[in-house]
N, C-alpha and C positions, 0 to 999 in steps of 0.2 A: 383613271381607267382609259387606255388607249382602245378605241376603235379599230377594227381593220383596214387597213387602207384598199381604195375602190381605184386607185390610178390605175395598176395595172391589168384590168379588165377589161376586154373589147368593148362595152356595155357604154354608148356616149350619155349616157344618164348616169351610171354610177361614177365617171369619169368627171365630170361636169360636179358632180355633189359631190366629190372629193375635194371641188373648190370654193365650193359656195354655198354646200351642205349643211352647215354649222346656222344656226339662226341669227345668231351675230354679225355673220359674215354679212347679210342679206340685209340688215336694219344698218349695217354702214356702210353698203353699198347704194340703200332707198336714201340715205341723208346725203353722200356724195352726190347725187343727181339732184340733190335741193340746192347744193353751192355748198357744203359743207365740205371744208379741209384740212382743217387744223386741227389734232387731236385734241387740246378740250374742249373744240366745240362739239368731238364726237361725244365726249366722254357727257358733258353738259346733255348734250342731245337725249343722248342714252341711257345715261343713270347707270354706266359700265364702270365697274371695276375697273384702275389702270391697269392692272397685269394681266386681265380679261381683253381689254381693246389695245394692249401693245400685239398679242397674240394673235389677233386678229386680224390686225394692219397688216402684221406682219407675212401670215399667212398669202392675205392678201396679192399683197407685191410682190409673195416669190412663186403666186400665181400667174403673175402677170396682169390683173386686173386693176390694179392701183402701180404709181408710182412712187416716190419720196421726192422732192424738189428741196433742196434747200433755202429758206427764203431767211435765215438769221444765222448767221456764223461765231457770233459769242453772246450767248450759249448757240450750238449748233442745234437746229430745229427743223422740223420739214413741213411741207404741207404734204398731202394724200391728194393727189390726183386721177380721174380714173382714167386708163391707158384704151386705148380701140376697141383691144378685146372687152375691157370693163366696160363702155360704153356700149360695145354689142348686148350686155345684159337687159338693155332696158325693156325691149320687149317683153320678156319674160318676167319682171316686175308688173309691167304694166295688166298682163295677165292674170299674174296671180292677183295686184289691185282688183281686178275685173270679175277674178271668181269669189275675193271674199265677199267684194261687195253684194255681188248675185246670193250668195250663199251662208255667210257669215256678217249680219249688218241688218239684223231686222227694226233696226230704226230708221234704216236708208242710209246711204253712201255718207261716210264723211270725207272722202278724197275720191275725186273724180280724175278722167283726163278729157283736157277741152282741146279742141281747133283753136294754134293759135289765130287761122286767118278767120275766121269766124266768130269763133267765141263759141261756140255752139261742145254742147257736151258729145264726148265719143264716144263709142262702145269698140273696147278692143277684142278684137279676134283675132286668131291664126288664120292666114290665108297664102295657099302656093302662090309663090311668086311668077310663074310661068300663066298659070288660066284664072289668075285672081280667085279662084272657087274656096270658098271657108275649108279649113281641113275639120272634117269631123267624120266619124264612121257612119254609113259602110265603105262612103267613096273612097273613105281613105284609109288604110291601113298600113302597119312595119313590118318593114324585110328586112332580109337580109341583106349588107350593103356589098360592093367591089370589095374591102379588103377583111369581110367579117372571116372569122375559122370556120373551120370542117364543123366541129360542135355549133357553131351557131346557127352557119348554112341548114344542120339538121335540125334546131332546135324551130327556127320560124317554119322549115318545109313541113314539119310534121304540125304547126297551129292552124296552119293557113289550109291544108290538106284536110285536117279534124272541122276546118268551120265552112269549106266547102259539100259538103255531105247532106 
């Protein structure tokens, strides 16, 4: 059963989960940030189906968040590398780390994220890059951006309008 596709929506969330929305996609992009590259180390990893994790890779790379590198020419083989953009993911890993563990984990954390110059355990949050401030409501809330539509521009005027009252 095919899903609807979320690419061509203004919406940089459903945009965004059109790429990485898949749960798959997410557990082999956490293993690429361990050093993992070679698909049966994914497959080892994951306990994935090959025609599950070829789909995946696959998807992947013609997101742009992994690349193919060839490192064996007979038989022809790649590694999985993660490209800028898949590299900009970490955050948002790091996040969702930070909420299961907050949330989902009542035995305590089994993976943390530490200071490597310290050693010292982190707590990740969102914070503007401009006045360092944590982004959390009420300071912070979503607009509508420069290039959103007529429906958008009315969709946030009338939330923003409704929660000022």
């Amino acid at each position: 059963m095919r899903h609807k596709s979320l690419a061509s929506t203004q919406c940089p969330i459903a945009r965004s989960l059109e790429r990485v929305g898949e749960w798959w996609s997410i557990m082999i992009l956490r293993d690429a940030f361990s050093g993992l590259t070679r698909f049966d180390q994914f497959q080892k990893s994951l306990k994935i189906a090959p025609n599950m994790l070829t789909r995946r890779l696959n998807k992947l790379v013609e997101s742009g968040l992994m690349e193919r590198v060839p490192y064996s020419e007979k038989p022809l083989r790649h590694d999985y590398v993660l490209t800028p953009r898949g590299r900009d993911f970490q955050p948002v890993l790091w996040a969702i780390l930070a909420w299961g563990n907050q949330h989902f984990a009542p035995e305590g954390p089994s993976v943390v994220v530490i200071d490597a110059q310290s050693g010292a355990q982190a707590e990740p949050v969102l914070v503007d890059r401009t006045t360092g401030r944590i982004l959390a409501e009420p300071a912070f809330h979503t607009a509508a951006g420069p290039a959103a539509s007529e429906p958008v521009r009315r969709r946030y005027a009338a939330r923003h309008a409704g929660s000022r009252s």
